[in-house]
N, C-alpha and C positions, 0 to 999 in steps of 0.2 A: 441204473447207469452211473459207472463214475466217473469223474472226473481225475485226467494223467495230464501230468507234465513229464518232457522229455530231455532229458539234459546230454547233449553230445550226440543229436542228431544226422550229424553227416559221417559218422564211425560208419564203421565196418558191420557192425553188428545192431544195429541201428535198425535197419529193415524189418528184423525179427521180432524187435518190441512193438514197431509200428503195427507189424501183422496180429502180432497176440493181442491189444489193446481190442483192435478190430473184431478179430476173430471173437473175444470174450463181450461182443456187444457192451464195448465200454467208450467214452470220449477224450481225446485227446486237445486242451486247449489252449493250448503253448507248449514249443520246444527253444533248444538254444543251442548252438555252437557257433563257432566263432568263426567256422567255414560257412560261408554261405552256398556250398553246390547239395544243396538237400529237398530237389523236385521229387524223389523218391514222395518224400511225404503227401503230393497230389493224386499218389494211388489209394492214399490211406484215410488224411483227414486235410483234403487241400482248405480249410475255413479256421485252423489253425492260428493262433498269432505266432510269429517265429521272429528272435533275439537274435545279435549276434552280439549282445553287449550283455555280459551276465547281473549288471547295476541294472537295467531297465528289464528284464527277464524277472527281475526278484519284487522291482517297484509294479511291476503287473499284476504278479500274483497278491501280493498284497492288494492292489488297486481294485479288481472284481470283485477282489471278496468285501472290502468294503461297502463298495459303490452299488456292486449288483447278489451282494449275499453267494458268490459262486466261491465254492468251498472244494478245494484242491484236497482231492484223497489220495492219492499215491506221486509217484516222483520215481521214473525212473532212468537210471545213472547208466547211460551207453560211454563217458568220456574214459581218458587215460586212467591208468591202475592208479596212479600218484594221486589223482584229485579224487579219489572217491568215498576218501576220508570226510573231506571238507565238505563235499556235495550230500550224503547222506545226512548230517549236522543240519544242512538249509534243509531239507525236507521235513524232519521232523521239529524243526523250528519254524516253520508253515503248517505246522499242525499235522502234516500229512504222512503216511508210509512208505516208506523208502524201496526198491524193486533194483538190485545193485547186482550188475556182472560182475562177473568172478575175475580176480582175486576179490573180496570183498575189501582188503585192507592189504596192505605192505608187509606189518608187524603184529606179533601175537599183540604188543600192548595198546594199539588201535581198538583193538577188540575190546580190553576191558574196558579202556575208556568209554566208548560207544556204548556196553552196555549198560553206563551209568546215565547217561543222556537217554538212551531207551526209556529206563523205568522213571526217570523224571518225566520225560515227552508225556508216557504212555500211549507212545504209536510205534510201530512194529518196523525191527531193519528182515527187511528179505533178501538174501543172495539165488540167483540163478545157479544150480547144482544140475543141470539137465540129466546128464549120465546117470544118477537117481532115477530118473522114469524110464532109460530106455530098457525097451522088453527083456533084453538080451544080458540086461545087467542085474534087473531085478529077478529073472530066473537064475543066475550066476548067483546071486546071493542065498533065494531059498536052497538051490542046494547046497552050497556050502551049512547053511543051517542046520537042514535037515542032515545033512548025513555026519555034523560033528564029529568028524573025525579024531584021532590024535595028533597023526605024523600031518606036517605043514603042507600044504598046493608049496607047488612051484610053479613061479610065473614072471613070463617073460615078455615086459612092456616096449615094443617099440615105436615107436611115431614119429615119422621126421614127414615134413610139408615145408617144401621148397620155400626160401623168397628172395625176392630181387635185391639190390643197392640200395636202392628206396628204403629198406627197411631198418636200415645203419641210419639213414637221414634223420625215420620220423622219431616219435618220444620211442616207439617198439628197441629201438636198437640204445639207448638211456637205459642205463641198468638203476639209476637213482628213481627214473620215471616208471619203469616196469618190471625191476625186479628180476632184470634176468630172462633167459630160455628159459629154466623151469618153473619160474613163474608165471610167465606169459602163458605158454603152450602146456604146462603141464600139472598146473594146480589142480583142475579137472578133474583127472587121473589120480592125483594122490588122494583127493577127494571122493574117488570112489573106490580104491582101496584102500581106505581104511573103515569103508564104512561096511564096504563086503568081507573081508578079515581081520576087521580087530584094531586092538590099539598097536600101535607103533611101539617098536622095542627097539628097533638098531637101524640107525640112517649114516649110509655110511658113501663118501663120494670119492667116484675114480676118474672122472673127468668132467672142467668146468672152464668151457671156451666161451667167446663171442655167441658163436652160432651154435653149440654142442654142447652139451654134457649127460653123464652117465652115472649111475652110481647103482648101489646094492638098500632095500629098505627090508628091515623083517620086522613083521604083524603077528600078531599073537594065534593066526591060524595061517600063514601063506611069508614065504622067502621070494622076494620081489630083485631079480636085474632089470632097472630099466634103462632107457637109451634115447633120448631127445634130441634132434636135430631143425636145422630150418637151410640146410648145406645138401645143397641138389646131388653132388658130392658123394653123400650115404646114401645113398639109395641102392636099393640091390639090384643087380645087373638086370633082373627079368624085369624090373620095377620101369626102369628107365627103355627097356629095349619095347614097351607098350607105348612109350612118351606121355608114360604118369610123374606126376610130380610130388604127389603123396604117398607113403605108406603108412598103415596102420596095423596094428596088430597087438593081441594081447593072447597069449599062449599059455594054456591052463595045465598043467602035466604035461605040456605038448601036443593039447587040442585049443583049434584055434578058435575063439569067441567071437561071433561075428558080429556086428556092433556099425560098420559103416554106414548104411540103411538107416533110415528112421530120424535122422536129427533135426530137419526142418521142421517138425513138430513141435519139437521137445520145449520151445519155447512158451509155445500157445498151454501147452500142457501144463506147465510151470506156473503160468498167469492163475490159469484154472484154478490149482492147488490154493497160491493163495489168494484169492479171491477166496475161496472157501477157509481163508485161514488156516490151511495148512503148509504155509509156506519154508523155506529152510532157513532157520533166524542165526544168530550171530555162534552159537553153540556148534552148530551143526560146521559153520566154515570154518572154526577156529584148529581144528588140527591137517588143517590141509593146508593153511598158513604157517602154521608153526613147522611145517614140514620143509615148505618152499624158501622160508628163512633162512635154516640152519642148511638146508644144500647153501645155499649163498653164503653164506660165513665161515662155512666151516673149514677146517683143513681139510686136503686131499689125502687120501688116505690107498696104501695097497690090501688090505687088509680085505675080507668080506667078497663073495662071488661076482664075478663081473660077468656084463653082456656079453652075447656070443659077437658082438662088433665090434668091442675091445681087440 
């Protein structure tokens, strides 16, 4: 059994680590944020100590390990994208391995620094890649493998999931704090094609709003339009006339890969991995960062295929 600590306990995505921790018959003995509405955690590990002050959250974990030899093995990061730089740093300077939602980092050069504190620490950064385990992504890739083809997939990424006002307020709608729509919502996805087609050759962007943007990517096996939205707005007419608020879609030749199913797992599956030490380390995120960057800085461009949304 190991021992977790949870940092950004009242997130959104918060739930799903509580659950994996659980599910992988492991202990959770301190979390921390600075919200205190986190009874969620009395499903999970209500004997918990719980922070909302990150100075007494860090003098804890030091203080067991001292007092009672209780030795903090992982550290995992539910807070905003901006601090998961700094929060990863205190894990592995607690001796402990780091278990980081995605985006792992803001900038490609978070990464290299990170990976020089790594092989100093010598404890391990893991980012959460879920889309990696799900079935329908992993057969998505063997056959791309297997059938090596010449001429490129074409594929056409769409996903827009509605949100409220609310989401201008919190750090989500801060582009200094989260990098953006395609960062937020869409690192995931760039993170899983490039890992199912290849290195990245040409990123190229035709629309980049508050709520929206669009652009063209090509992979060294697959020519990518895709289309990201959080604007109820986009949604296709049949979409909303069900009174869905999400659509998703990722269209291969113009067959559609079904992929919605399965994600509540993917979490617990993810722990699994690395528990086993096989988890997805600083290497593996680095070009789905470097991807979500350059949408963000770069110029707008008409050049290159655009969404059929355009």
């Amino acid at each position: 059994m190991k021992n977790f600590a949870l940092i950004g306990a009242a997130g959104y995505i918060a739930p799903r680590h509580l659950k994996a921790i659980k599910d992988t018959n492991n202990n959770l003995i301190a979390a921390l944020d600075k919200f205190d509405s986190v009874g969620v955690m009395d499903s999970y590990f209500p004997n918990a100590d719980f922070f909302v002050e990150f100075e007494r959250f860090d003098r804890h974990i030091e203080k067991i390990k001292r007092q009672q030899n209780v030795q903090l093995d992982y550290v995992s990061i539910c807070t905003p994208n901006y601090l998961h730089d700094s929060h990863i740093r205190m894990a592995l300077r607690r001796g402990a391995d780091a278990i980081c939602e995605k985006p792992l980092v803001l900038n490609p050069w978070n990464v290299d620094a990170l990976q020089a504190i790594e092989k100093e620490s010598g404890n391990k950064i893991n980012t959460i890649l879920q889309l990696r385990l799900h079935p329908s992504i992993i057969a998505l890739k063997n056959k791309v493998d297997s059938e090596n083809r010449k001429e490129k997939y074409d594929i056409d990424l769409t996903y827009i999931t509605s949100r409220g006002n609310w989401y201008d307020v919190s750090w989500k709608g801060d582009e200094s704090k989260s990098g953006g729509i395609a960062t937020n919502i869409g690192v995931h996805f760039y993170d899983m094609l490039s890992w199912v087609f290849g290195d990245l050759q040409e990123n190229i962007v035709h629309l980049r709003e508050k709520n929206k943007a669009s652009g063209y990517l090509e992979f060294k096996n697959a020519r990518v339009r895709w289309y990201l939205s959080i604007d109820e707005k986009s949604l296709p007419k049949e979409v909303k006339e069900k009174n869905q608020r999400t659509y998703r879609s990722i269209a291969v030749d113009g067959e559609e890969i079904e992929f919605s199913g399965g994600f509540t797992e993917l979490h617990t599956e993810s722990y699994k991995e690395i528990l086993k030490g096989n988890g997805f380390g600083l290497l593996d995120a680095k070009s789905s960062i470097e991807i979500v960057h350059n949408i963000r800085n770069m110029g707008l461009m008409n050049s290159g295929e655009k969404h059929f949304l355009l």
